[in-house]
C-alpha positions as CSV (number, residue, x, y, z in Angstrom):
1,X,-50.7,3.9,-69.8
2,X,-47.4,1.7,-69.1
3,X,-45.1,4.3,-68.9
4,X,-47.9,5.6,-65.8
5,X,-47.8,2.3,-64.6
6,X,-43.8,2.2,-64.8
7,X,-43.1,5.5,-63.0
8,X,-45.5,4.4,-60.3
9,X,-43.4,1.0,-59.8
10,X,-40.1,2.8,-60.1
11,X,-41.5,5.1,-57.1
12,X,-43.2,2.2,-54.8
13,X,-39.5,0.6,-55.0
14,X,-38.1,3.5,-54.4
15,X,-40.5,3.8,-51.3
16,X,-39.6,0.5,-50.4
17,X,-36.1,1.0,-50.7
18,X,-35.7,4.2,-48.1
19,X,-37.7,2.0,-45.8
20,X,-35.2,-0.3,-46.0
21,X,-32.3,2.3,-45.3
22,X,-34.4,3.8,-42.2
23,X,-35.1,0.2,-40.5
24,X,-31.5,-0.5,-40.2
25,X,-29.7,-0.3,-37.6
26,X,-27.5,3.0,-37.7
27,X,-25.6,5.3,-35.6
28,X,-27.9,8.1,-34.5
29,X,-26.3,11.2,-35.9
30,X,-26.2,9.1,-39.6
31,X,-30.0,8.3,-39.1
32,X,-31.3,11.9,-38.5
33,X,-29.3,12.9,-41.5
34,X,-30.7,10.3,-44.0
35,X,-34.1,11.3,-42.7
36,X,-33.5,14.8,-43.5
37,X,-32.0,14.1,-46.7
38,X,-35.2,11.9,-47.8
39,X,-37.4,14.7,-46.6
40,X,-35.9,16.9,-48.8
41,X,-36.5,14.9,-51.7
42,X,-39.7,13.6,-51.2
43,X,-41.1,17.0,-50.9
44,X,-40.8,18.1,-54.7
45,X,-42.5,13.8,-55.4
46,X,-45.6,14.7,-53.7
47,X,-47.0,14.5,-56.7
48,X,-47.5,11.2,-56.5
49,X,-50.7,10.8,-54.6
50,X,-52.9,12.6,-56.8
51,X,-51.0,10.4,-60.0
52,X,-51.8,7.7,-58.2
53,X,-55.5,8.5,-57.4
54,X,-55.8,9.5,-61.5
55,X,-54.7,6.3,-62.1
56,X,-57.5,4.6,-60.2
57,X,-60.1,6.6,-61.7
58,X,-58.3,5.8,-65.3
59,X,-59.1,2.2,-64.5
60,X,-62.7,3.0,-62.8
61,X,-63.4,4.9,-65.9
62,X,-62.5,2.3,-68.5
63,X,-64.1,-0.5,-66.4
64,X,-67.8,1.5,-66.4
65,X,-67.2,2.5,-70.1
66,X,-66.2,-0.8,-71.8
67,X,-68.0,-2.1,-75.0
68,X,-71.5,-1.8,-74.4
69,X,-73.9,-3.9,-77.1
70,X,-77.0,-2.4,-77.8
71,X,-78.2,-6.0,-79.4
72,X,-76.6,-9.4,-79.5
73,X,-74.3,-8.6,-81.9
74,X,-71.8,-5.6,-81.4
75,X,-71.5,-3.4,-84.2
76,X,-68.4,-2.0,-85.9
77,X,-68.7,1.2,-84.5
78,X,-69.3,0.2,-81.0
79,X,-66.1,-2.6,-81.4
80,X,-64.3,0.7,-82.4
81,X,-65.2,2.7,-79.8
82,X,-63.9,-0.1,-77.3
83,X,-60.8,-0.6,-79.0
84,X,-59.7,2.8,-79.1
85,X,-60.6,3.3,-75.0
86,X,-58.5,0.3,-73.8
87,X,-55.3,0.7,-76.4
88,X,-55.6,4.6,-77.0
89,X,-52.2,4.1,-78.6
90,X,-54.0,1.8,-81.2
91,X,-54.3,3.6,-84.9
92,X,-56.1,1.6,-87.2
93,X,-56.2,2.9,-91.0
């Protein structure tokens, strides 16, 4: 789940930077040129807005199934379940 949550920062920066670029102040011709050149590559990244909305529901869908007791004292099985749904990555032997 980092590396989602790294491409999604490396893309909000890169977001932030072409902002940048198309606030400045710029001779006309230059300006419609960078804008066309943007448009052209943001096309292919439209990807990002369902990534984005998967990674909300990620989150929603960890948050709604986190460790659950069935009495006052969890279980093995149930501190198992939890740890393998936040760390995924997380082997134990």
């Amino acid at each position: 789940m980092a590396l989602q949550w790294m491409i999604l920062t490396y893309v909000v920066a890169a977001e932030a930077a072409l902002a940048l670029l198309l606030t400045l102040p710029s001779p006309k011709l230059l300006k419609n040129r960078l804008v066309s050149l943007i448009s052209l590559i943001l096309q292919p990244a439209l990807f990002i807005v369902p990534f984005a909305g998967f990674q909300l529901l990620d989150i929603y869908w960890k948050n709604e199934h986190r460790l659950m007791c069935t009495s006052e004292i969890c279980t093995a099985a149930e501190r198992d379940r939890y740890e393998k749904s936040v760390h995924p990555t997380h082997l134990q032997v």
